[in-house]
VOBA-1610 file (N, C-alpha, C; in pm, whole numbers, padded with zeros to 5 digits, always signed):
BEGIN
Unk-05181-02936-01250Unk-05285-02947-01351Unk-05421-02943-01283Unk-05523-02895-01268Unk-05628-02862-01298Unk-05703-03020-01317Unk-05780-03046-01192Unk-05850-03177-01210Unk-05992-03203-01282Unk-06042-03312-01317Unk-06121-03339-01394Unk-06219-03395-01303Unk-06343-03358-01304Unk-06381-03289-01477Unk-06406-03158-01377Unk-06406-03079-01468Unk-06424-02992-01434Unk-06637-02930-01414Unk-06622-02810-01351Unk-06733-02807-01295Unk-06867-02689-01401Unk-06755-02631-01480Unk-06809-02525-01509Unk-06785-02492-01654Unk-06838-02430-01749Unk-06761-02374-01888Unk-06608-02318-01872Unk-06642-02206-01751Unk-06506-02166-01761Unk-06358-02252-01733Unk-06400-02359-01626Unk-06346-02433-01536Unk-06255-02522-01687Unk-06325-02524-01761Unk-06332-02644-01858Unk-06167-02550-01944Unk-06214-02475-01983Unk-06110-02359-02093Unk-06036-02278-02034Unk-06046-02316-01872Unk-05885-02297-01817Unk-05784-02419-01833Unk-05861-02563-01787Unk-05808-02656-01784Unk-05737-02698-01951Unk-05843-02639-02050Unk-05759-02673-02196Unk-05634-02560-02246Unk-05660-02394-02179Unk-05523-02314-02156Unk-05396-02399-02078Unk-05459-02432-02008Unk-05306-02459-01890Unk-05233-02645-01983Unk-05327-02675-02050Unk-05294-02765-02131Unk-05196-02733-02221Unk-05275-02653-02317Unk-05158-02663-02423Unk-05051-02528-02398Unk-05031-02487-02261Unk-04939-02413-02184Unk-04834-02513-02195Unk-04880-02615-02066Unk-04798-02734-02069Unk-04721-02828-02194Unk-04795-02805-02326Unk-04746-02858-02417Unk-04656-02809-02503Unk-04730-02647-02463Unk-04591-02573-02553Unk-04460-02536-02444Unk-04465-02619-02303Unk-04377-02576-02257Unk-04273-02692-02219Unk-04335-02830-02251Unk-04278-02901-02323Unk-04145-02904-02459Unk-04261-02868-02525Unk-04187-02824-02721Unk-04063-02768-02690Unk-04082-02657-02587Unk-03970-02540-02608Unk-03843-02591-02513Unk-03886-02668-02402Unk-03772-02700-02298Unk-03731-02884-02388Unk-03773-02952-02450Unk-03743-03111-02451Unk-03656-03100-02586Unk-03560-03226-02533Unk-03441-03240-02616Unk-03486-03380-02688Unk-03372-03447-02780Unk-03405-03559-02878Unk-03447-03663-02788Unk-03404-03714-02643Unk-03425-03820-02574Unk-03548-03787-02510Unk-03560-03673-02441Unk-03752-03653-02433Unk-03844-03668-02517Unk-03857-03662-02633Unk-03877-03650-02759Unk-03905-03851-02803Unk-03805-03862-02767Unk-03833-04014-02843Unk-03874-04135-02738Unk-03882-04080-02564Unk-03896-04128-02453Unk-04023-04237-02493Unk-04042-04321-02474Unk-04189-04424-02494Unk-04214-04391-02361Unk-04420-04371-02423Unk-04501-04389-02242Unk-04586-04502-02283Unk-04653-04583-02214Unk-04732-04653-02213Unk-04862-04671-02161Unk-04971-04683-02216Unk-05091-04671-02140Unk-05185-04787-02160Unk-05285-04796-02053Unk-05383-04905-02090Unk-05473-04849-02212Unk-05538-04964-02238Unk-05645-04991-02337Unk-05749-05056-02308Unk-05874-05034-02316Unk-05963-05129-02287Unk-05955-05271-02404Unk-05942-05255-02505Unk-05940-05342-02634Unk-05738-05418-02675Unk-05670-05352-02673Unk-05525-05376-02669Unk-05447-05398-02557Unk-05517-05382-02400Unk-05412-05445-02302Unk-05361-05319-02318Unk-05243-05272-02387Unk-05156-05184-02376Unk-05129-05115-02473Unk-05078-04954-02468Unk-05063-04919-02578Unk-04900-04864-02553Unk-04821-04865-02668Unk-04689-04806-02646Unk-04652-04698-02737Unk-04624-04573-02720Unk-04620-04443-02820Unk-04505-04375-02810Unk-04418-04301-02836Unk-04317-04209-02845Unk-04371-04076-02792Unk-04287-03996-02703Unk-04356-03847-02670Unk-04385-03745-02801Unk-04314-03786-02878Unk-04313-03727-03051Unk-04465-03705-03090Unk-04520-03877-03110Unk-04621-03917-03185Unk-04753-03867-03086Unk-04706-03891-02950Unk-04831-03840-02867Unk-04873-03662-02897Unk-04774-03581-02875Unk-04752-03447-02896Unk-04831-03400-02992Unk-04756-03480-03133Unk-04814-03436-03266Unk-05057-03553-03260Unk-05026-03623-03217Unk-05151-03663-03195Unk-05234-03578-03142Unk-05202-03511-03043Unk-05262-03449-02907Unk-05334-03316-03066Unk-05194-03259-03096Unk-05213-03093-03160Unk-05368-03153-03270Unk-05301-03291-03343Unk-05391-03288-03496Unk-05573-03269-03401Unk-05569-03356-03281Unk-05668-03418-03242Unk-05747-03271-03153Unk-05654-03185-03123Unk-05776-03067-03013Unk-05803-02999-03196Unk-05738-03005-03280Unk-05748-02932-03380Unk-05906-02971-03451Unk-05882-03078-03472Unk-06057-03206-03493Unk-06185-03105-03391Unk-06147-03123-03302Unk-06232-03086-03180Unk-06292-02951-03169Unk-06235-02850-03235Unk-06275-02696-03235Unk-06354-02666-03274Unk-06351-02688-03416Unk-06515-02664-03463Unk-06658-02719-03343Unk-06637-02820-03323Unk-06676-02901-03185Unk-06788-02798-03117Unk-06654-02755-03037Unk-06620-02680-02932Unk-06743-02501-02968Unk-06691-02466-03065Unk-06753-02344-03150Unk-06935-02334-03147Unk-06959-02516-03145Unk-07089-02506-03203Unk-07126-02493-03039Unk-07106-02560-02959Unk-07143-02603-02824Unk-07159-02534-02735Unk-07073-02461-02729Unk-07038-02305-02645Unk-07140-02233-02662Unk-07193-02214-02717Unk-07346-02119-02735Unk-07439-02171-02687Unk-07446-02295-02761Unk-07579-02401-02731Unk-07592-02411-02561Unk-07453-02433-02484Unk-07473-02450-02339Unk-07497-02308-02289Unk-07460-02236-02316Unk-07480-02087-02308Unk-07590-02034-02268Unk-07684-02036-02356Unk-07843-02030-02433Unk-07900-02111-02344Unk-07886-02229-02308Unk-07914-02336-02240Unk-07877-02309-02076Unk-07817-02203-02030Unk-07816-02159-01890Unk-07705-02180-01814Unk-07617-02279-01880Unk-07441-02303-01827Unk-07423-02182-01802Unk-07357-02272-01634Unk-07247-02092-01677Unk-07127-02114-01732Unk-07090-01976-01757Unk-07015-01968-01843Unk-06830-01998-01774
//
């Protein structure tokens, strides 16, 4: 994976390709016990959080989905603004 943060526009929308590469390569290879595996992570506010690979997956898709429009407006603006690309 492609470390953070990244340095550049492009740097950035390789790292979110090779993402949901990884996720759809997940989907296609994981069976019911991958699928229902619990991970656990910290929280700054809850100590801990505990999730199913299911609920993370489907979180991950609803949540870059939120983010696009985002993404759409910004990309220009840094653009215009002299990022490279």
């Amino acid at each position: 994976m492609t470390s953070w943060p990244a340095s550049s526009g492009e740097e950035l929308f390789v790292l979110s390709r090779k993402s949901f590469e990884d996720l759809r390569s997940f989907a296609i290879a994981a069976n019911d016990p991958d699928w229902d595996g619990l991970l656990t992570f910290p929280h700054a506010l809850a100590g801990e959080l505990t999730a199913s690979r299911r609920k993370i997956f489907i979180h991950t898709l609803l949540h870059s989905v939120r983010h696009w429009p985002s993404w759409q407006r910004i990309s220009p603006a840094g653009l215009q603004a002299g990022l490279d690309a």
